[in-house]
C-alpha positions in Angstrom: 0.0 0.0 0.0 1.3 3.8 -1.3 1.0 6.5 1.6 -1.5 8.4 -1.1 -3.7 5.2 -0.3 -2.6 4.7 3.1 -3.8 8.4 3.8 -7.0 7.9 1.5 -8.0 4.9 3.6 -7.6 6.3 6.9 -9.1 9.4 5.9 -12.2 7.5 5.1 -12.5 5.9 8.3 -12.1 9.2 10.5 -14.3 10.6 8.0 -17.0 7.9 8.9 -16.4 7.8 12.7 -17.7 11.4 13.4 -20.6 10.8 12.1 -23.6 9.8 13.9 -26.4 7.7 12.4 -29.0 11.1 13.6 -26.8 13.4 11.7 -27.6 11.6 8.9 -31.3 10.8 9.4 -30.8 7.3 10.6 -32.5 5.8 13.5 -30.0 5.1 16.0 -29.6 1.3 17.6 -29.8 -0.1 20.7 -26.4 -1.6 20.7 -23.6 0.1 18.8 -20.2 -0.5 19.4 -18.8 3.1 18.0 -20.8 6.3 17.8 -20.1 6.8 14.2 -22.0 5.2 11.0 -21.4 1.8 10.4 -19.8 0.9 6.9 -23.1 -0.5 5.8 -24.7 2.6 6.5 -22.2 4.6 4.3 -22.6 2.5 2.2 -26.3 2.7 1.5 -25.9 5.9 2.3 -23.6 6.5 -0.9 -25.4 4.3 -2.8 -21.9 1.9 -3.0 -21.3 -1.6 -2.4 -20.2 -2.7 1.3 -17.0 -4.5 -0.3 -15.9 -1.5 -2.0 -16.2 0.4 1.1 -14.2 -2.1 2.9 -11.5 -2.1 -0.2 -10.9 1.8 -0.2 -10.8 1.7 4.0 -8.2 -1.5 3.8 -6.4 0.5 0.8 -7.3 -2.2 -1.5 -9.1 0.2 -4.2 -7.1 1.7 -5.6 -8.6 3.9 -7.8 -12.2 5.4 -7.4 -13.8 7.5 -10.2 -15.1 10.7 -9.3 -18.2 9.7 -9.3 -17.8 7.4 -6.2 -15.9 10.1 -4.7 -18.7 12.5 -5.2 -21.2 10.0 -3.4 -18.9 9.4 -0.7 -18.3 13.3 -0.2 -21.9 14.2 0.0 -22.9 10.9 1.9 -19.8 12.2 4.4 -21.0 15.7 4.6 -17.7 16.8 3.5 -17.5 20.9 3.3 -16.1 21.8 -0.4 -12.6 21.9 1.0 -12.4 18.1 2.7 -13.9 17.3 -0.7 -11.2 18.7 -2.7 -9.2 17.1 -0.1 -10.4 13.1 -0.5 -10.1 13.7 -4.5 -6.6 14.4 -3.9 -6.0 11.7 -2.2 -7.7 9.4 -4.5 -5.4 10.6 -7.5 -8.1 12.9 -8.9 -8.6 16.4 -9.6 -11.2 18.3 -7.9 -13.8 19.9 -10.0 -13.0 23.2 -10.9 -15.1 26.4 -9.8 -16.3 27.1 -13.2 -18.1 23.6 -13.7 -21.6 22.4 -12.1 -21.2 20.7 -9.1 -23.2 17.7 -7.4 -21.9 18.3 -4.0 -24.4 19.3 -1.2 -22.4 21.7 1.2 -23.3 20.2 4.7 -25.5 23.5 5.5 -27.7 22.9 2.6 -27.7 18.8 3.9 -28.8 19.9 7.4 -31.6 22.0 6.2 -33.2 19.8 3.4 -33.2 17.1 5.9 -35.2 19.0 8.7 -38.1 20.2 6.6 -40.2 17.6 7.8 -43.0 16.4 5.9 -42.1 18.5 2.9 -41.6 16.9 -0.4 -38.1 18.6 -1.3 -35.5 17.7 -4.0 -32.2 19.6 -4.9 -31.0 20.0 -8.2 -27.9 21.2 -9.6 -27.5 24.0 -11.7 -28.4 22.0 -15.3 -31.1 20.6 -13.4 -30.0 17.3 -12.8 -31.7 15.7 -9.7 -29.5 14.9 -7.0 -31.1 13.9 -4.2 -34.8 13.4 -3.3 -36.6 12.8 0.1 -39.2 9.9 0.7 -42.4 12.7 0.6 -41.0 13.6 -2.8 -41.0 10.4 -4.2 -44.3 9.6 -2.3 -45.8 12.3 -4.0 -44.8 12.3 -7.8 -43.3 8.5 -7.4 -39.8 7.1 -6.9 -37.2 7.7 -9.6 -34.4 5.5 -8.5 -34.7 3.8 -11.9 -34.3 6.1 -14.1 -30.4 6.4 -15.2 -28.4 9.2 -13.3 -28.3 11.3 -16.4 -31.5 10.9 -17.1 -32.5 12.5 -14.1 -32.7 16.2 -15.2 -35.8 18.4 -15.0 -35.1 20.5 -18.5 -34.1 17.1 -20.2 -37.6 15.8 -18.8 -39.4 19.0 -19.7 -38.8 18.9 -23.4 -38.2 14.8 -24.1 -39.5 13.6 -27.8 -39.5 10.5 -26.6 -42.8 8.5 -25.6 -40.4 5.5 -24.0 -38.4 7.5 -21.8 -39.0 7.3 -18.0 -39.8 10.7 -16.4 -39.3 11.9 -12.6 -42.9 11.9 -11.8 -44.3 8.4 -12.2 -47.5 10.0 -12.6 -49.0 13.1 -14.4 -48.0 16.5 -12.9 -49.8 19.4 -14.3 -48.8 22.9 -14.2 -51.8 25.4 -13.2 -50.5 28.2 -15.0 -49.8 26.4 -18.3 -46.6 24.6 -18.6 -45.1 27.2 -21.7 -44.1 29.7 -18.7 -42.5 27.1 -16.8 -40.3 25.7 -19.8 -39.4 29.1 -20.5 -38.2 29.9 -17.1 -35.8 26.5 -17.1 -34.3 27.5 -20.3 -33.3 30.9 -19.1 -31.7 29.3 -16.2 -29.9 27.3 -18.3 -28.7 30.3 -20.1 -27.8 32.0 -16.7 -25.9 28.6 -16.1 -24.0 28.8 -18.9 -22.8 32.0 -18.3 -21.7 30.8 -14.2 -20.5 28.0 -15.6 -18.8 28.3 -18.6 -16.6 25.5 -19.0 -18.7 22.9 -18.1 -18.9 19.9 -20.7 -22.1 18.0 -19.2 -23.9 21.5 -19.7 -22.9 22.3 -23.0 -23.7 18.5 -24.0 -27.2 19.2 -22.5 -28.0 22.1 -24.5 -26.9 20.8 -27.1 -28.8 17.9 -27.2 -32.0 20.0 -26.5 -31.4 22.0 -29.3 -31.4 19.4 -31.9 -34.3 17.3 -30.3 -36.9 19.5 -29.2 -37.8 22.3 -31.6 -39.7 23.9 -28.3 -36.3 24.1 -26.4 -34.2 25.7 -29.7 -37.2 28.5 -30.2 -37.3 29.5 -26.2 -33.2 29.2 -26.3 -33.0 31.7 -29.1 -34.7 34.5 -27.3 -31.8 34.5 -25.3 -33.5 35.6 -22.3 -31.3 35.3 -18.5 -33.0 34.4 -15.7 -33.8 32.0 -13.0 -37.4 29.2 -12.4 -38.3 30.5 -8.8 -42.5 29.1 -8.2 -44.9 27.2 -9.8 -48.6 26.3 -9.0 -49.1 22.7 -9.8 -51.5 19.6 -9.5 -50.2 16.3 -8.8 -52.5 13.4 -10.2 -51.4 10.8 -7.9 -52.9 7.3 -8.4 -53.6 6.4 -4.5 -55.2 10.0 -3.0 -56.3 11.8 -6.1 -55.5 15.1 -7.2 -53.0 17.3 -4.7 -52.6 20.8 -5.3 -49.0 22.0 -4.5 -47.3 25.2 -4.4 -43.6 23.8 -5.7 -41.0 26.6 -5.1 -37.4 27.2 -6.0 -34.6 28.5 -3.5 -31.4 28.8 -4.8 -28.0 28.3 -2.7 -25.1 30.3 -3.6 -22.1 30.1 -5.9 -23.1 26.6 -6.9 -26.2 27.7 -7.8 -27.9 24.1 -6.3 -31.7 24.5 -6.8 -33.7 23.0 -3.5 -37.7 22.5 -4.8 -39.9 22.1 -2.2 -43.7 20.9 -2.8 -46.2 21.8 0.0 -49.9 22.5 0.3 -51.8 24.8 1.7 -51.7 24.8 5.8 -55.3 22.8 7.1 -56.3 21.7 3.3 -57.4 18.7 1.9 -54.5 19.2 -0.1 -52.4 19.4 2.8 -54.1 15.6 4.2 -54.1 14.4 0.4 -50.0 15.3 0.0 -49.8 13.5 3.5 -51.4 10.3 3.4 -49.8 9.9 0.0 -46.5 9.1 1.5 -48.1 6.3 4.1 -49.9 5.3 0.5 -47.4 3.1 -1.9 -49.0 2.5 -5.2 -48.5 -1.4 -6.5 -46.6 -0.3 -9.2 -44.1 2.1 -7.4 -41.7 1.8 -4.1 -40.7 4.5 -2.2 -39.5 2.6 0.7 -35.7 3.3 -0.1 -35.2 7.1 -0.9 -31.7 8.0 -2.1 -29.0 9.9 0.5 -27.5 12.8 -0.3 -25.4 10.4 -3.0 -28.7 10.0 -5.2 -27.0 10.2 -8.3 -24.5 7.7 -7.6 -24.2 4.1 -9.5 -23.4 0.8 -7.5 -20.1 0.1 -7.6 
């Protein structure tokens, strides 16, 4: 074993150790024989195999592509620095400022995890989704299956295809019309592009867009700058009925992360309805196993 993996694997395990299971939203067991997560638990957590997490801590993988290091910093909580830190010692580079970034700063972590009942996602700035709670995927269905790259809300917005999977399992209806929210995602795109200018997966998007969806190339060549900050929609979800939802869009800093949060009325039917759907599994649909702050990680 090198002292880059030597450092790398003992890095991991302090890294793991000053965690608790709480911090992270797990429930805490009765016996435990160290107060930090279990490698089990980072790995589900990180959406990584148990072996491989035992590998990297023993200094037996050698090697782990950024995207496993991007799951393991978010599933962590790593601040952008400790980040940088564990791609260095894994032989990568860390991702430059002027590309989008996946990583969740732990802030951002702690407050998307304490809003309760809310049905909250966070994107990144080309609107890929990252990470989902379980009253998200309760209310517009689970969408663990669909491909990591697939996952991405302008992609989804303007798809020509009728086979493609979609992030909500089930119709979602904008109140407003859906034209004003399309428009709003491309300018955000175009405000993305100017943030982040040398980032390939965002140029790849766009480019894509263009040349599939006629829709997208029209609204793209208006060349307006802005941001998607509130819609009024209707969720048409197969267990309750129909759920009215305010669905708004905070943004978080330089990285431009966009945290959606769903939510009714306070004391409505749509409040109950937006409730009892996540007690309420459809057949076809499981929402049991909600990703971690690694969503968009692949087993490894």
């Amino acid at each position: 074993m090198t002292d880059r993996q030597d450092d790398l694997a003992a890095t991991l395990r302090v890294w793991r150790d000053r965690l608790s299971p709480a911090s992270v939203g797990l429930p805490v067991g009765r016996v435990r024989r160290a107060s930090g997560l279990r490698r089990e638990e980072l790995a589900d957590l990180a959406g990584i195999s148990v072996d491989y997490i035992v590998r990297l801590e023993q200094g037996r993988a050698t090697t782990p592509s950024a995207q496993v290091l991007g799951s393991l910093a978010r599933a962590l909580r790593l601040t952008t620095g400790e980040r940088d830190h564990l791609f260095r010692l894994a032989g990568q580079i860390p991702p430059a400022d002027n590309v989008v970034s996946d990583h969740i700063p732990p802030g951002v972590q702690r407050v998307v995890s304490r809003l309760g009942d809310a049905a909250v996602a966070v994107f990144a700035a080309d609107w890929r989704l990252i990470w989902w709670n379980k009253p998200w995927a309760a209310a517009i269905g689970d969408p663990s299956a669909i491909a990591p790259a697939r996952r991405n809300f302008a992609l989804d917005s303007f798809s020509q295809d009728p086979t493609a999977l979609h992030l909500s399992r089930w119709p979602v209806t904008t109140i407003d019309g859906s034209e004003g929210v399309k428009a709003a995602v491309v300018s955000d795109l175009r405000f993305a592009t100017g943030r982040f200018p040398g980032d390939v997966r965002l140029r790849s998007l766009i480019r894509l867009l263009e040349t599939e969806s006629p829709e997208f190339a029209e609204l793209w060549s208006r060349g307006a700058v802005g941001a998607h900050r509130e819609a009024h929609k209707v969720i048409h979800h197969p267990s309750v009925g129909p759920i009215t939802v305010d669905c708004d869009v905070l943004t978080d800093g330089d990285a431009h992360l966009k945290i959606v949060v769903m939510t009714a009325a306070p004391d409505s039917e749509d409040e109950t309805k937006l409730r009892l759907a996540a007690v309420t599994v459809p057949q076809d649909d499981h929402v049991d196993h909600p990703p971690s702050m690694a969503s968009d990680s692949s087993s490894t």
